[in-house]
C-alpha positions in Angstrom: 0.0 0.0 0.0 1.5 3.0 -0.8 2.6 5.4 1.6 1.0 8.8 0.2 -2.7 10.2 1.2 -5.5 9.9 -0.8 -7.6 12.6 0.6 -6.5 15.8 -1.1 -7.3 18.0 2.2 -3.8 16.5 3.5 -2.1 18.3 0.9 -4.2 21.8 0.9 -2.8 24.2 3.3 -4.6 27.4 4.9 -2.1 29.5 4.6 -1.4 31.1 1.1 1.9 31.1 -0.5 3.9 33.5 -0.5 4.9 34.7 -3.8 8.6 35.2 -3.9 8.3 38.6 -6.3 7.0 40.0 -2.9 9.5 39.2 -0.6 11.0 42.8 -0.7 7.7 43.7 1.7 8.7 41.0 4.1 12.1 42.3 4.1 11.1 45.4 5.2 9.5 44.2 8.7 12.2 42.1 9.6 14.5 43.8 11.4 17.9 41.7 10.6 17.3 43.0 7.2 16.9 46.7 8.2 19.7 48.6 7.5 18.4 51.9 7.9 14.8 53.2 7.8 12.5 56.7 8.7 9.0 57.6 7.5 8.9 57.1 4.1 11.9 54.7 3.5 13.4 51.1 4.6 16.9 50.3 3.2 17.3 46.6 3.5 20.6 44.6 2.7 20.1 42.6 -0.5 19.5 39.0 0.1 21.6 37.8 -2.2 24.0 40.4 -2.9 25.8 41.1 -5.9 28.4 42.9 -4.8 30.4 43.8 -1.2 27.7 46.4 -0.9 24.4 46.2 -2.1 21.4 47.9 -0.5 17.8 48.1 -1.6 16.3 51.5 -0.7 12.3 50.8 -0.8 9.4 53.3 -0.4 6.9 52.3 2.8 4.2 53.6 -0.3 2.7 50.5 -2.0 4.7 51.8 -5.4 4.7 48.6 -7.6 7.4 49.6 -10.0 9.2 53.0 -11.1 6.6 52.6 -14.3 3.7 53.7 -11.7 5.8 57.1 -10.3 4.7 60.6 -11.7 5.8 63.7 -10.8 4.0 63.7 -7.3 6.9 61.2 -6.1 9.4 63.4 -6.9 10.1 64.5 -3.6 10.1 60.8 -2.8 12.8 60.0 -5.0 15.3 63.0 -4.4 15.1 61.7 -0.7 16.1 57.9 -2.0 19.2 60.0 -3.3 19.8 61.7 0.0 20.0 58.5 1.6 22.8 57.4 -1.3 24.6 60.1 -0.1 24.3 59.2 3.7 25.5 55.3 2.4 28.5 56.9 0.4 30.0 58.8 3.2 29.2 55.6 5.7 31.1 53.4 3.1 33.8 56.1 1.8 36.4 53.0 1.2 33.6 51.8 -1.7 33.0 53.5 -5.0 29.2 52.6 -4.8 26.6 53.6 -7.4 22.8 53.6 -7.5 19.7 53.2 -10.1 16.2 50.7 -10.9 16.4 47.9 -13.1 14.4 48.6 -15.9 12.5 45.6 -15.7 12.2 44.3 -12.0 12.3 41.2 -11.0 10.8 42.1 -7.2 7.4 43.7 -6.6 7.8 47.2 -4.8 9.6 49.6 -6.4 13.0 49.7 -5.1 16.6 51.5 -6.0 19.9 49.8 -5.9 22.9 51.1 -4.0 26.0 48.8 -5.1 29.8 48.6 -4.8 31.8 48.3 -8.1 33.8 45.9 -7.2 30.7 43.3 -8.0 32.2 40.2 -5.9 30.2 37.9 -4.6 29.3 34.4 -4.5 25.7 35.3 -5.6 26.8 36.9 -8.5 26.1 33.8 -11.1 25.2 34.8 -14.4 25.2 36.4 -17.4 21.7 38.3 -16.2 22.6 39.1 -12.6 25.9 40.5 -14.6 24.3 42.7 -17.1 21.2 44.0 -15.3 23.9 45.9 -13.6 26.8 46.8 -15.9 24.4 47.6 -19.2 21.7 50.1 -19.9 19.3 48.2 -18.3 20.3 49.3 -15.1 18.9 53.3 -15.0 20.7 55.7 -13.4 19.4 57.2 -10.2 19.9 61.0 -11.9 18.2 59.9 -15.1 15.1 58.3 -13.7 15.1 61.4 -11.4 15.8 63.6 -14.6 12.9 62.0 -16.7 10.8 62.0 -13.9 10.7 66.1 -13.6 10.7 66.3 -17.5 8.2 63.9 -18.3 6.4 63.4 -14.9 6.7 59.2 -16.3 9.2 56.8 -16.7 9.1 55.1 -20.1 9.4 50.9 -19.9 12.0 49.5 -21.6 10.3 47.3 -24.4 10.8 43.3 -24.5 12.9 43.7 -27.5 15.5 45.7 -25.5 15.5 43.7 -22.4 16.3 41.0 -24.1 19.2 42.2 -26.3 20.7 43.8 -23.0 20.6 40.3 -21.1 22.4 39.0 -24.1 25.6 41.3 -24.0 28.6 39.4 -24.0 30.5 39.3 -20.6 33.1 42.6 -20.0 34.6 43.5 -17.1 32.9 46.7 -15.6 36.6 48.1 -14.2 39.0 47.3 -17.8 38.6 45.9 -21.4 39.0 42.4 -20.1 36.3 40.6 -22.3 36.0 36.9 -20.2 34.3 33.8 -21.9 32.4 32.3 -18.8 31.3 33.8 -15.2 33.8 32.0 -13.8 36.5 33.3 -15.4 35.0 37.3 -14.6 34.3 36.4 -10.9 38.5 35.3 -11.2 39.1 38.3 -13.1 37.8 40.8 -10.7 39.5 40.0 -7.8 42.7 41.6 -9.6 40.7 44.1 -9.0 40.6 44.5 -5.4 43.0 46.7 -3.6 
């Protein structure tokens, strides 16, 4: 007789699943995440970080997506810059950079604050590489930028996406063009000081 239940109520839970496109909101209650936080905005660490640094600064504002920001968040984002500047003078050893994927994988909007030096044992392909060494990833100061001009952020078309995802591999820091991740990951840690 086999071992498995018959009566489908043993399998059916009461408690929904969590989608993981919405773990950024649990993130921002639990407080080993927390990096920082006041009113409007909770910085969290990144999960899986790409880099030595890498911060996720989140609105407390159910904003989906920087596609659903108009110029009424404008004030909103100019403060997401003021806390980049707080992080860069807590983390002065780091050239650190910040901007929005163009098309996010996480529900809430959110902005990423990131080291250069991109090591990490998280950092595993191709994708994680390019959504933050190509075009895809937006500056902070242009979405800011295109925000006041246009009161919108335009979405990056499927087309585009996809052609940035399909880059080939080069080192953020030098010329060096690698074949595989592997070899990149190797090659940046000439890199480090």
């Amino acid at each position: 007789m086999s071992k498995c239940s018959k009566n489908v109520s043993d399998y059916v839970t009461t408690k929904p699943k969590q989608l993981w496109s919405l773990g950024l909101v649990e993130s921002m209650k639990d407080p080993k995440s927390i990096y920082k936080e006041n009113e409007r905005i909770v910085v969290i660490r990144d999960k899986y970080p790409k880099a030595k640094i890498h911060y996720l600064v989140l609105p407390r504002e159910d904003i989906s997506s920087i596609y659903k920001l108009s110029k009424e968040h404008i004030p909103l984002i100019e403060e997401f810059g003021q806390i980049f500047k707080e992080i860069q003078k807590e983390h002065a050893d780091f050239f650190l950079h910040c901007g929005f994927h163009a098309v996010p994988s996480m529900q809430r909007m959110h902005m990423h604050i990131i080291s250069n030096d991109m090591i990490s044992t998280c950092l595993k392909t191709r994708i994680h590489w390019n959504s933050f060494t190509t075009k895809f990833f937006l500056p902070y100061k242009d979405v800011l930028n295109k925000l006041k001009e246009d009161g919108l952020i335009d979405k990056m078309s499927p087309e585009t996406h996809k052609s940035f995802m399909s880059i080939p591999l080069k080192c953020n820091q030098c010329d060096f063009e690698p074949k595989t991740m592997p070899q990149l990951r190797q090659h940046l840690l000439t890199h480090v000081q």
